[in-house]
C-alpha positions in Angstrom: 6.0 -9.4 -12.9 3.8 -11.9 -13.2 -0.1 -11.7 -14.4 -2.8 -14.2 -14.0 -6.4 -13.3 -15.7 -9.2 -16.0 -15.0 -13.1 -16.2 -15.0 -14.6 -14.6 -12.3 -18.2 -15.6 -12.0 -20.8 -15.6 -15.4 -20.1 -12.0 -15.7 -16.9 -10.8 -14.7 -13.1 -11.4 -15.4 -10.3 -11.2 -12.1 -7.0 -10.1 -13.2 -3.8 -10.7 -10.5 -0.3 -9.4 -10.7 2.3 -10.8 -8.0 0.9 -11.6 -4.4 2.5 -9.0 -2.3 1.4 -5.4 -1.1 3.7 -2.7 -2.8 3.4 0.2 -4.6 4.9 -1.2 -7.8 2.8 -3.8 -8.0 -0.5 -1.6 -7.3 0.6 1.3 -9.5 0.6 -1.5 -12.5 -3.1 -2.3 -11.3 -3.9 1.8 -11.6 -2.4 2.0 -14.5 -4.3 -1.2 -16.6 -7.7 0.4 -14.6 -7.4 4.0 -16.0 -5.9 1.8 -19.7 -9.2 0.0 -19.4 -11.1 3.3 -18.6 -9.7 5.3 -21.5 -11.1 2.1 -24.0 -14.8 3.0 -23.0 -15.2 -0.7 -23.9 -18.8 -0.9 -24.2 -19.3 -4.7 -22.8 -17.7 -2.7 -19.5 -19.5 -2.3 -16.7 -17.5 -1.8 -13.8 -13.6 -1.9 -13.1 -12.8 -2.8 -9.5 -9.2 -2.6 -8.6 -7.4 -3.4 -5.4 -4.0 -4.0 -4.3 -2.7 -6.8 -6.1 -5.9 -7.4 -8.4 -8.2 -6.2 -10.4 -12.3 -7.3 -11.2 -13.4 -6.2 -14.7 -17.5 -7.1 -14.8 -19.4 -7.0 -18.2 -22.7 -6.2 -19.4 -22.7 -9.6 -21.4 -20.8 -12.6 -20.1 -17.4 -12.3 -21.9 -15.4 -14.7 -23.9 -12.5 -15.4 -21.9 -9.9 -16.3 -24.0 -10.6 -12.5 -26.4 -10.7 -10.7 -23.3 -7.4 -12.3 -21.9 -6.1 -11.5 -25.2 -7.2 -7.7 -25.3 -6.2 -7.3 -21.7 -2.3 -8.8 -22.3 -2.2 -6.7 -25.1 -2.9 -3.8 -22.7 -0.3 -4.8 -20.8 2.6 -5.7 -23.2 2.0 -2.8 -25.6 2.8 -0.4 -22.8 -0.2 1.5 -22.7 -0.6 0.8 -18.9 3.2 0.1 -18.1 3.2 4.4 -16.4 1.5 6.7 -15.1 1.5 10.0 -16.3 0.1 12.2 -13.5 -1.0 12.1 -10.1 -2.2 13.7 -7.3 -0.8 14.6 -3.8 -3.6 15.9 -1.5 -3.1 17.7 1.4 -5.6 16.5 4.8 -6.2 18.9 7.4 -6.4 16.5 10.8 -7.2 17.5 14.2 -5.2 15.4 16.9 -7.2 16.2 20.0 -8.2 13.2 22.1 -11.9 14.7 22.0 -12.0 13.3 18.4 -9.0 10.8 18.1 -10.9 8.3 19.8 -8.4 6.0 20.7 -5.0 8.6 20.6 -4.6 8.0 24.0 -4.3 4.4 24.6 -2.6 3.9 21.5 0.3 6.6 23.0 0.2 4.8 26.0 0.3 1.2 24.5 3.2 2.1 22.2 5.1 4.7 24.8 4.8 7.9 22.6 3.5 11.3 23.4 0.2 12.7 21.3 3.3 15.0 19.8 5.1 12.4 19.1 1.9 10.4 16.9 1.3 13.8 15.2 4.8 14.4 14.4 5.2 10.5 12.6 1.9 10.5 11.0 2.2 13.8 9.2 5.6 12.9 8.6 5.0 10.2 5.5 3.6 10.8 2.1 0.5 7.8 1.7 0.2 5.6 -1.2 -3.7 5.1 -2.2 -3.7 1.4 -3.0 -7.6 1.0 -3.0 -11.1 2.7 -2.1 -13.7 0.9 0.1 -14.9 -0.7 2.3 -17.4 2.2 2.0 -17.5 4.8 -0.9 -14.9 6.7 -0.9 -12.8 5.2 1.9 -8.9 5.1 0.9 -6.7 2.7 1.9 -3.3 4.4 2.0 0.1 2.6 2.8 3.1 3.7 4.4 2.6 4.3 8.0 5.4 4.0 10.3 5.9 0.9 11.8 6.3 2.8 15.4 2.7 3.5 14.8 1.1 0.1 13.7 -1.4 -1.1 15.5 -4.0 -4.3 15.4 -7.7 -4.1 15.1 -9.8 -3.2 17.6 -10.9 -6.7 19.1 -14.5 -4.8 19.8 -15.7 -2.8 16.8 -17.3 0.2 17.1 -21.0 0.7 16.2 -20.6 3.8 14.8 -17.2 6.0 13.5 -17.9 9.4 13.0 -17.4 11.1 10.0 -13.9 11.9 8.6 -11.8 10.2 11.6 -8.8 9.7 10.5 -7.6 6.4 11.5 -4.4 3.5 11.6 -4.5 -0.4 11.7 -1.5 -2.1 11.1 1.1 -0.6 8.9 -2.1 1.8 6.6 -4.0 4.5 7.6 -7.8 5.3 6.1 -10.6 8.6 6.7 -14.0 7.2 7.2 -15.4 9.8 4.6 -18.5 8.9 6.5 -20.0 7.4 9.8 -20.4 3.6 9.6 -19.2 0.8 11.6 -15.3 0.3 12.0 -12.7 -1.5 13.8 -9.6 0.7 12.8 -7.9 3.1 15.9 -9.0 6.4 15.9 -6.3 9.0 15.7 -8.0 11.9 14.9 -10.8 13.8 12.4 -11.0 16.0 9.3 -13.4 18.3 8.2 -12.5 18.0 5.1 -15.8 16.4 2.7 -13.8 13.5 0.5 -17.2 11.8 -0.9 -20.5 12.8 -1.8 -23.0 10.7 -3.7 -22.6 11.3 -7.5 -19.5 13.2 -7.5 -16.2 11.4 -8.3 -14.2 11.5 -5.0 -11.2 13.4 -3.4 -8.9 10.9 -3.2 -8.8 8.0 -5.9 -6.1 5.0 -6.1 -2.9 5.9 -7.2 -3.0 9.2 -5.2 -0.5 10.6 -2.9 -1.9 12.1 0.6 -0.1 14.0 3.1 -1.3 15.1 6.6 -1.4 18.0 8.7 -2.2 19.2 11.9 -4.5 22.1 13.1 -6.0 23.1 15.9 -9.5 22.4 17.6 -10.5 26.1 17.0 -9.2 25.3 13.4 -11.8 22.3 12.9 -14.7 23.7 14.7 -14.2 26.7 11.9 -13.1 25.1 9.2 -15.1 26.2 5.7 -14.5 24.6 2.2 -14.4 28.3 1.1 -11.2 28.9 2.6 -9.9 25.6 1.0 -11.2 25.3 -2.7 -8.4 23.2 -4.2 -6.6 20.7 -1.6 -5.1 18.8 -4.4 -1.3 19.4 -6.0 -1.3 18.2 -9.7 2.3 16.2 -9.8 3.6 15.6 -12.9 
């Protein structure tokens, strides 16, 4: 597997495995992030990783040859070849067309029955290949090909929070309400970001869906729920 590190701006070094979107290639981007973490490198500001890539910024512009050489020496050594543990988090959704915005059109577009959506998306276990566009927002990978479906041409202003939602072969949860052009299939009530708190789901996670009921989500309490995450070893 190929690895590219280059200058990324006055302050900040970009670090590339192969060009393609898979989970191998990403879990070797999780594991040099938490590697790079677990340093506590003090020039370190931020670590920014994505699917294929990651953005290491500095407090002090770095030197880029000694910081190529510290991160290939990550790499070779081993130290971010596995991961150890992971989570798989389980997502309460509620499929009713009341808050899966666009469930219908995207059963009628693609022939299915709402069953039939349900049935697909809780089906698959999610990869989480990257957090944005907003905090907290997880990009997870996997979703059926049956279910793919483009961007809205005509975002909408404002997503609710926690809709649960598909675009092309991912899904995502808006873990609050901004702007979006992704199909709605449906909402949690479950809280995956708060300001200052480290959230639900990270990169490198595992998240699997499940349905419940209207009556469900209207009285759904965190109380009920206090751990939604299955340490996998």
């Amino acid at each position: 597997m190929s690895c590219k590190i280059s200058q990324y701006g006055a302050k900040a070094i970009l670090v590339e495995f192969d060009n393609e979107i898979s989970v191998t290639v990403n879990l070797k981007i999780v594991s040099l992030y938490r590697a790079l973490h677990a340093s506590k490198a003090p020039n370190i500001s931020s670590i920014i990783p994505a699917y294929n890539s990651l953005v290491i910024k500095y407090w002090i512009a770095p030197k880029i040859d000694q910081e190529s050489t510290i991160i290939k020496t990550i790499i070779d050594s081993g130290q971010s070849s596995t991961i150890d543990t992971f989570d798989t988090i389980e997502i309460p959704v509620c499929y009713s067309p009341e808050l899966g915005l666009d469930l219908n059109n995207i059963c009628k577009t693609k022939g299915l029955t709402v069953e039939q959506v349900i049935k697909t998306h809780t089906a698959a276990e999610y990869h989480v290949y990257m957090l944005g566009f907003t905090p907290g927002f997880p990009y997870l990978g996997g979703l059926d090909k049956s279910l793919s479906m483009p961007r809205k041409k005509d975002p909408r202003i404002s997503i609710p929070k926690g809709s649960v939602a598909i675009v092309n072969e991912q899904t995502g949860i808006y873990p609050s309400s901004s702007p979006g052009g992704w199909q709605i299939i449906g909402r949690t009530p479950v809280e995956l970001f708060q300001a200052g708190s480290k959230p639900m789901i990270n990169i490198g996670d595992k998240v699997k869906f499940y349905a419940i009921s209207q009556e469900e989500f209207d009285n759904y309490s965190p109380s009920l729920h206090p751990d939604l995450s299955l340490k996998t070893q």
